[in-house]
C-alpha positions, 0 to 999 in steps of 0.5 A: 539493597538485595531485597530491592534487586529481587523486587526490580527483577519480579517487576521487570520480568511480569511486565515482559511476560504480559508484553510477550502476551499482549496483541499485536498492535494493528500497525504491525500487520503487513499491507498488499494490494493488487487485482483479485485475480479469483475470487471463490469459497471465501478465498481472494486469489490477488496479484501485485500490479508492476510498480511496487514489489509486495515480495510475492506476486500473488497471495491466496488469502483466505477471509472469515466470515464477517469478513465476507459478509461485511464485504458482500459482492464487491470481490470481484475479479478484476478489483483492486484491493488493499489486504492486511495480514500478520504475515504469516504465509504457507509454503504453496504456491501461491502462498496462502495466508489470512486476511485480517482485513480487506479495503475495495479501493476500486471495482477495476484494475486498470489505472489505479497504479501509476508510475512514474518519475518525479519531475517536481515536488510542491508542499501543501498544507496537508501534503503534496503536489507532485508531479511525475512523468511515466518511467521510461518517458524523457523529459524534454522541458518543453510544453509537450511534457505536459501531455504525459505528466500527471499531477499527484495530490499526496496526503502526509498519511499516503507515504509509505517507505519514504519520507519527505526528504525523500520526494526530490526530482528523480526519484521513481514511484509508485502512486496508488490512486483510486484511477480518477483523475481530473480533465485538466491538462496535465491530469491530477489524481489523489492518491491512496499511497504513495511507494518507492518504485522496484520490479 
């Protein structure tokens, strides 16, 4: 019995130590998005946009190689990106840290983040309609509501920090979209993710 004891515990420690040793799963990166505000020498100054609270209001990252290669010229200030990064950030100001990966959701800034209220939800096949108001604009019930509602087409895979359960009438979000949206009255947008609203 001893012997076995000695045998669990060797087990039980290897596989801690080659789990303390393993990579960080890619899931563990944190995302910021927001409009690069420079972009110069490899670094991307970018800044949140109101809506959703990333926790700081701009963040310098910096981009290797491959990273700036593969991206070429779409960096521009003015574009919108999605950055993932391990977390780790300087005490500067503007915090610094490294980018390990950049998505270009869209070459501008302007109407890519929408916030609003949710006025009403309607589950799909492989997602939601939802319906929202601008915050700060009250609903009337009338028809004229529907010249300041938006219709949002929201993935499954797009809600971050909330759950299905969550989406009732009321609640205030912030929708990243790709700032296409059709003539229709009200107009629909897709939505690259969808997030609980704070300042």
């Amino acid at each position: 019995m001893k012997t076995f004891a000695v045998i669990l515990v060797s087990l039980l420690t290897g596989v801690l130590l080659c789990s303390a040793c393993s990579k960080a799963p890619d899931d563990a990166l944190l995302v910021y998005r927001g409009e690069i505000k420079s972009a110069e020498n490899g670094d991307i100054l970018v800044a949140q946009l109101p809506g959703h609270n990333y926790g700081q209001p701009s963040i310098l990252f910096h981009l290797n190689d491959k990273l700036r290669s593969s991206l070429g010229d779409t960096l521009v200030s003015g574009a919108f990106v999605e950055v993932s990064y391990n977390g780790m950030l300087t005490r500067s100001i503007p915090p610094q840290g490294n980018a390990q990966s950049v998505k270009v959701i869209a070459s501008f800034s302007d109407g890519i983040v929408v916030n609003g209220v949710i006025q009403s939800v309607t589950p799909g096949k492989d997602g939601y309609s939802i319906t929202i108001l601008p915050i700060g604009t009250v609903a009337t019930g009338a028809s004229e509501d529907m010249l300041h509602e938006t219709v949002l087409t929201v993935p499954m895979l797009a809600l971050e920090g909330l759950t299905e359960a969550d989406l009732v009438a009321g609640l205030s979000v912030c929708a990243v979209t790709r700032g296409i949206a059709t003539m229709s009255l009200p107009p629909q947008m897709p939505v690259v993710a969808l997030l609980p609203y704070t300042e």
